[in-house]
KELUMRO-23555 format. One record per residue: y, z, x of N, C-alpha, C in turn; residue in one letter; residue number from 0. Coordinates in nm, 2 decimals. Example, Ala and Ser with C-alpha at 12.3 -4.5 7.8 and 13.67 -1.06 7.14 Angstrom:
<pts>
{pt {-0.57; 0.78; 1.32}; {-0.45; 0.78; 1.23}; {-0.33; 0.78; 1.32}; A; 0} {pt {-0.22; 0.71; 1.28}; {-0.11; 0.71; 1.37}; {0.00; 0.79; 1.29}; S; 1} 
</pts>
This chain:
<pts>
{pt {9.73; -7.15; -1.42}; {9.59; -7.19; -1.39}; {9.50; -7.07; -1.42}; X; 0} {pt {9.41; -7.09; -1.49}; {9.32; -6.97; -1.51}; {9.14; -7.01; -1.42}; X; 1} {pt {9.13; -6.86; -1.42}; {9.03; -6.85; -1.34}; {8.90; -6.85; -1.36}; X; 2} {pt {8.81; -6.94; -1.32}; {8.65; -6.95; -1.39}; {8.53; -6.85; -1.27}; X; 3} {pt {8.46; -6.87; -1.34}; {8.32; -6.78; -1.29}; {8.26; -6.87; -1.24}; X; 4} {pt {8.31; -7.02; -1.21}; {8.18; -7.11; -1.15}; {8.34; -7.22; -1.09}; X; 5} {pt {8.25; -7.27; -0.98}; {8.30; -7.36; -0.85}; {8.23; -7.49; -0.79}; X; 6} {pt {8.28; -7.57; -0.78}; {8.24; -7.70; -0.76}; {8.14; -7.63; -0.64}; X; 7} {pt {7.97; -7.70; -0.66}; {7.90; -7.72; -0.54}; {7.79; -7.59; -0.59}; X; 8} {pt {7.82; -7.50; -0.72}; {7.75; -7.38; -0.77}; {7.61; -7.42; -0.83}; X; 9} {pt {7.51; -7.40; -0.84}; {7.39; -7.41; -0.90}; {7.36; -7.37; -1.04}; X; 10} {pt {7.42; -7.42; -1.15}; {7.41; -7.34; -1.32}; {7.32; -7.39; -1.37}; X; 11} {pt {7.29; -7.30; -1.46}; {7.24; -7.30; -1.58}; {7.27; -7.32; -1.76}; X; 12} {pt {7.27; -7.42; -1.87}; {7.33; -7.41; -1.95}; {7.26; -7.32; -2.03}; X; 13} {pt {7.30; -7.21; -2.09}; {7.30; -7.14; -2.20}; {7.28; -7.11; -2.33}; X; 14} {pt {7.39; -7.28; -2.38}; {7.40; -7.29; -2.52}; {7.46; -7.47; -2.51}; X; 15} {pt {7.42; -7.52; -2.66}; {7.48; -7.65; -2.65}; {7.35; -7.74; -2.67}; X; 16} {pt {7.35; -7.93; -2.70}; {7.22; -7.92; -2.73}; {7.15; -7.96; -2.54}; X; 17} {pt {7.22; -7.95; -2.44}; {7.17; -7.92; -2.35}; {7.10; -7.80; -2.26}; X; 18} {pt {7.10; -7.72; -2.37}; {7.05; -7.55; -2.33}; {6.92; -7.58; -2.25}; X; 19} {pt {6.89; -7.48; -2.11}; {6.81; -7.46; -2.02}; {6.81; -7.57; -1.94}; X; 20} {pt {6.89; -7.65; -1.94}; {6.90; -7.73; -1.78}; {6.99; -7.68; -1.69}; X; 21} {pt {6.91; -7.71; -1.56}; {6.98; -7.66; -1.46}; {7.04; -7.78; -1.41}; X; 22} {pt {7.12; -7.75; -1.34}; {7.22; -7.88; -1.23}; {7.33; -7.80; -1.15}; X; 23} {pt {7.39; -7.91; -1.05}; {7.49; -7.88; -0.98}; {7.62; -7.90; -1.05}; X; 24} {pt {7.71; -7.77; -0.99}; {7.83; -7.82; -1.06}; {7.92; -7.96; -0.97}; X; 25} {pt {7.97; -8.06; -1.03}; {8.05; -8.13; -0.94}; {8.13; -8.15; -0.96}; X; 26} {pt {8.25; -8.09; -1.02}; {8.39; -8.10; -1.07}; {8.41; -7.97; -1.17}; X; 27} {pt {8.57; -7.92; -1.13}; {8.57; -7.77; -1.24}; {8.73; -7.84; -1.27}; X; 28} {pt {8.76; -7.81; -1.39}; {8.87; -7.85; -1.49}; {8.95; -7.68; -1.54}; X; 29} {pt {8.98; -7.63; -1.44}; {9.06; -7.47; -1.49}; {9.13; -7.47; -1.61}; X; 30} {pt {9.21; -7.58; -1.56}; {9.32; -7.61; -1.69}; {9.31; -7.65; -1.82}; X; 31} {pt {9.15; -7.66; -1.86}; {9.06; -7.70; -1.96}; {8.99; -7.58; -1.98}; X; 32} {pt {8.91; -7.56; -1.92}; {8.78; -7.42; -1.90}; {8.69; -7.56; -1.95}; X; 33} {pt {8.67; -7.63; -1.84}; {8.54; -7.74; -1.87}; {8.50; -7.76; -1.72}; X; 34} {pt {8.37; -7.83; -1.74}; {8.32; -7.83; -1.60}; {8.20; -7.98; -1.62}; X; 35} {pt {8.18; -8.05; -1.52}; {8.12; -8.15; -1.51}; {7.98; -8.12; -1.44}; X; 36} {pt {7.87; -8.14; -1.45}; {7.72; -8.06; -1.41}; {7.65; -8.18; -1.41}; X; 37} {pt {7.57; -8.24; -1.28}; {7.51; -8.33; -1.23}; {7.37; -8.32; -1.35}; X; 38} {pt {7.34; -8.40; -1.41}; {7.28; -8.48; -1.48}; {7.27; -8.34; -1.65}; X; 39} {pt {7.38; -8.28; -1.67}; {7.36; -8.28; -1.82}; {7.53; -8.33; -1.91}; X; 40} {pt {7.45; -8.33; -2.03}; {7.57; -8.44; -2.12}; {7.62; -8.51; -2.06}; X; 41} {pt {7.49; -8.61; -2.07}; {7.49; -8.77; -2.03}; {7.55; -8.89; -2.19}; X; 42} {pt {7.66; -8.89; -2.15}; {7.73; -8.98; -2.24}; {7.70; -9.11; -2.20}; X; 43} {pt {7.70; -9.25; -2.30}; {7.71; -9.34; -2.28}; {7.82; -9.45; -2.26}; X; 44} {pt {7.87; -9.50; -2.17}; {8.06; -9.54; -2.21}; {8.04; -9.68; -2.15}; X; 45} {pt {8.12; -9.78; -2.20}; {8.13; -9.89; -2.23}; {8.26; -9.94; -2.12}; X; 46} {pt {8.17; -9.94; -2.01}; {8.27; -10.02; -1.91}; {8.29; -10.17; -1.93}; X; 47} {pt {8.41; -10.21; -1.90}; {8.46; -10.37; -1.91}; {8.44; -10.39; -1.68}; X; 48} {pt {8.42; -10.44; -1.67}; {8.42; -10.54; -1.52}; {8.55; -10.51; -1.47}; X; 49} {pt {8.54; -10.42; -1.38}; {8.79; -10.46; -1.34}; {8.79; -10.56; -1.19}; X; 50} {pt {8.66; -10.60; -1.18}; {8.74; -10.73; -1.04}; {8.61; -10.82; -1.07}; X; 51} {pt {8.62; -10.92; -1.03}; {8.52; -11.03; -1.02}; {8.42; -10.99; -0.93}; X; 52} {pt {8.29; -11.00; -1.01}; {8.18; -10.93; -0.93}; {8.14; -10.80; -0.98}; X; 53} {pt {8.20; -10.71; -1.03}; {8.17; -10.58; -1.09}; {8.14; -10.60; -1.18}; X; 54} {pt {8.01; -10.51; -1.20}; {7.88; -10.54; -1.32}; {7.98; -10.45; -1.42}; X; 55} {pt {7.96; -10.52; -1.56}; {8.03; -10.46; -1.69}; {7.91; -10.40; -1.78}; X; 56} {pt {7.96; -10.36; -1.88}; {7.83; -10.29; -1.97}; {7.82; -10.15; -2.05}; X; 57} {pt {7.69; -10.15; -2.07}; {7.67; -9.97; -2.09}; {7.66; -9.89; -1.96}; X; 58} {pt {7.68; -9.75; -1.94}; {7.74; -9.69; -1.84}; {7.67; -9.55; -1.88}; X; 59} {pt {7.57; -9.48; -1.87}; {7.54; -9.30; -1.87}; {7.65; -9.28; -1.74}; X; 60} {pt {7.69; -9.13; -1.75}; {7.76; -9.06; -1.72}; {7.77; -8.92; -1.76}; X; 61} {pt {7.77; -8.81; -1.67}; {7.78; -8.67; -1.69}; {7.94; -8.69; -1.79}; X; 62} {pt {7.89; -8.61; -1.89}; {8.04; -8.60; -1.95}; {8.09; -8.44; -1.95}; X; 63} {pt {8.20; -8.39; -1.94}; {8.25; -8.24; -1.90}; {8.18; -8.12; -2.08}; X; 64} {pt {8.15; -8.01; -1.98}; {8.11; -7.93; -2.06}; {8.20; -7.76; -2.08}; X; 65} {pt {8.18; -7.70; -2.18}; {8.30; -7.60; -2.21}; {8.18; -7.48; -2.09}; X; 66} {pt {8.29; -7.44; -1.98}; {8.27; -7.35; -1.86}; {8.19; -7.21; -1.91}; X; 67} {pt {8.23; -7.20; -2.08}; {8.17; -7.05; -2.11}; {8.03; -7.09; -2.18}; X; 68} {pt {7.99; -7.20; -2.19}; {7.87; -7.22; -2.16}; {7.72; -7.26; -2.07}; X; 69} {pt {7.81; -7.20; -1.95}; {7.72; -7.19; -1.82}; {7.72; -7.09; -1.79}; X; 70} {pt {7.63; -7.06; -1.74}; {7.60; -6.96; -1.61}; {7.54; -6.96; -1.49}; X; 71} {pt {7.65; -6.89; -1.36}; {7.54; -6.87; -1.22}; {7.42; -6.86; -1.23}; X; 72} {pt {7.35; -6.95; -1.11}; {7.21; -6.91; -1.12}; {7.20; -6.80; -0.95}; X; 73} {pt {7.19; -6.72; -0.95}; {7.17; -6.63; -0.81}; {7.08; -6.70; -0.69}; X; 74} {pt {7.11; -6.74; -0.61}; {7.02; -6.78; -0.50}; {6.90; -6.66; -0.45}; X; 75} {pt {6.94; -6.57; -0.44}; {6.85; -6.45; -0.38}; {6.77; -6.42; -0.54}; X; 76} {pt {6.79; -6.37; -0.61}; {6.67; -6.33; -0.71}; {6.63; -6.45; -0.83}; X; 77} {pt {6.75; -6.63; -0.81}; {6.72; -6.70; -0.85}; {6.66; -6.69; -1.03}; X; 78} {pt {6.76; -6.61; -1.11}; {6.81; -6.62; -1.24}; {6.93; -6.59; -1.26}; X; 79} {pt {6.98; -6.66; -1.37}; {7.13; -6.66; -1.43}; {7.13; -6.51; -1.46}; X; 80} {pt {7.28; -6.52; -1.38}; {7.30; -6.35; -1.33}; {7.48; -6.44; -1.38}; X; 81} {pt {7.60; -6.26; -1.42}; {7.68; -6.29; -1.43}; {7.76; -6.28; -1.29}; X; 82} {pt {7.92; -6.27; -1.31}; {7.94; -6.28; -1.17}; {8.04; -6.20; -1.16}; X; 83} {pt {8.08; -6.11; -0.98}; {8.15; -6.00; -1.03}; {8.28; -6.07; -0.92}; X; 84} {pt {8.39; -5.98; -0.88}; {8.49; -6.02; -0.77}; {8.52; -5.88; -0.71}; X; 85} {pt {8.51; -5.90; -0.57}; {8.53; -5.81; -0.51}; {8.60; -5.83; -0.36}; X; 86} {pt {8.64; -5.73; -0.30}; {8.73; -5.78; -0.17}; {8.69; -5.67; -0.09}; X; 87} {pt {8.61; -5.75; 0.03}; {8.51; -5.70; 0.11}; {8.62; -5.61; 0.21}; X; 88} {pt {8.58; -5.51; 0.31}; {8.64; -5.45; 0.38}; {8.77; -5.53; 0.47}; X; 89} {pt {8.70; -5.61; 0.51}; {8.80; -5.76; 0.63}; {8.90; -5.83; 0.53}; X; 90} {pt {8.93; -5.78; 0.37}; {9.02; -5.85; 0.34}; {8.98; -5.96; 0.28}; X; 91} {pt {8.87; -6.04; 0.25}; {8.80; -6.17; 0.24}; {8.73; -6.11; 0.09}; X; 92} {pt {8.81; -6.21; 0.00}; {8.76; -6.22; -0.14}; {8.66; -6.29; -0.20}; X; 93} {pt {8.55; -6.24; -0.27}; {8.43; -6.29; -0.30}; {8.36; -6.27; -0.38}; X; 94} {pt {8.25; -6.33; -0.45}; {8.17; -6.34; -0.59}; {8.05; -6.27; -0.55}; X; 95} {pt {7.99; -6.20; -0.64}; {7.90; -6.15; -0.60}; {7.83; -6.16; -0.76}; X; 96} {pt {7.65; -6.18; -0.70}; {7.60; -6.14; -0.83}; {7.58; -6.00; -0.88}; X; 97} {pt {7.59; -5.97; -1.04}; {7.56; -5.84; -1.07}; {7.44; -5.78; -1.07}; X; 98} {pt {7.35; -5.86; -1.10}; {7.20; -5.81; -1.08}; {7.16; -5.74; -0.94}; X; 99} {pt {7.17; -5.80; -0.85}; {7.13; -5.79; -0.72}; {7.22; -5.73; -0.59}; X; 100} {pt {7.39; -5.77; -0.63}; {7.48; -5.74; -0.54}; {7.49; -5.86; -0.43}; X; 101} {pt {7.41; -5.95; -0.46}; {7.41; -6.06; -0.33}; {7.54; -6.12; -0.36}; X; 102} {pt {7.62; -6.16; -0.25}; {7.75; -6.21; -0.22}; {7.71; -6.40; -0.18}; X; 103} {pt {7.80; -6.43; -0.32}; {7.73; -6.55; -0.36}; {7.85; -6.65; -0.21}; X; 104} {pt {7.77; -6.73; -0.14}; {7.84; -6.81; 0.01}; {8.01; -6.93; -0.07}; X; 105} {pt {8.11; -6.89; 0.00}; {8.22; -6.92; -0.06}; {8.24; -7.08; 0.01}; X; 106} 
</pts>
């Protein structure tokens, strides 16, 4: 399992891609991929079929997953895409912090 710079529930920024400069929430991270799913960018359209009587069928937008090395943290305290570092606080408790600022991003 490899390790990403960003976590379900993270606030990013895209980078690069033809979605560059939107922001969104992350809502699913794919390690085993290096992909990640980001609340309203690369909206795909998919062609759902009905699976029980009564379930509306059709066209379908949907966040579709994006490659992880084209996001970045957005910092809550100085609020720009900042990279991210890892560090292990005095008490033993492992944590992200931004590089710009040093703020210790809430786990």
């Amino acid at each position: 399992m490899a390790k990403m710079h960003i976590k379900s529930g993270d606030e990013v920024i895209v980078i690069s891609g033809k979605d560059k400069g939107k922001k969104g929430k992350v809502l699913s991270v794919f390690p085993e991929k290096g992909r990640a799913i980001v609340e309203g960018v690369a909206i795909a359209t998919k062609h759902q079929k009905p699976r029980r009587a009564g379930d509306p069928g059709g066209i379908v937008k949907q966040e579709a997953s994006v490659d992880a090395s084209n996001l970045m943290n957005i910092c809550a305290k100085c609020n720009k895409p900042a990279r991210i570092g890892r560090k292990v606080l005095e008490n033993g408790q492992k944590v992200r912090y931004c590089k710009k600022c040093k703020e210790v991003f809430s786990e």
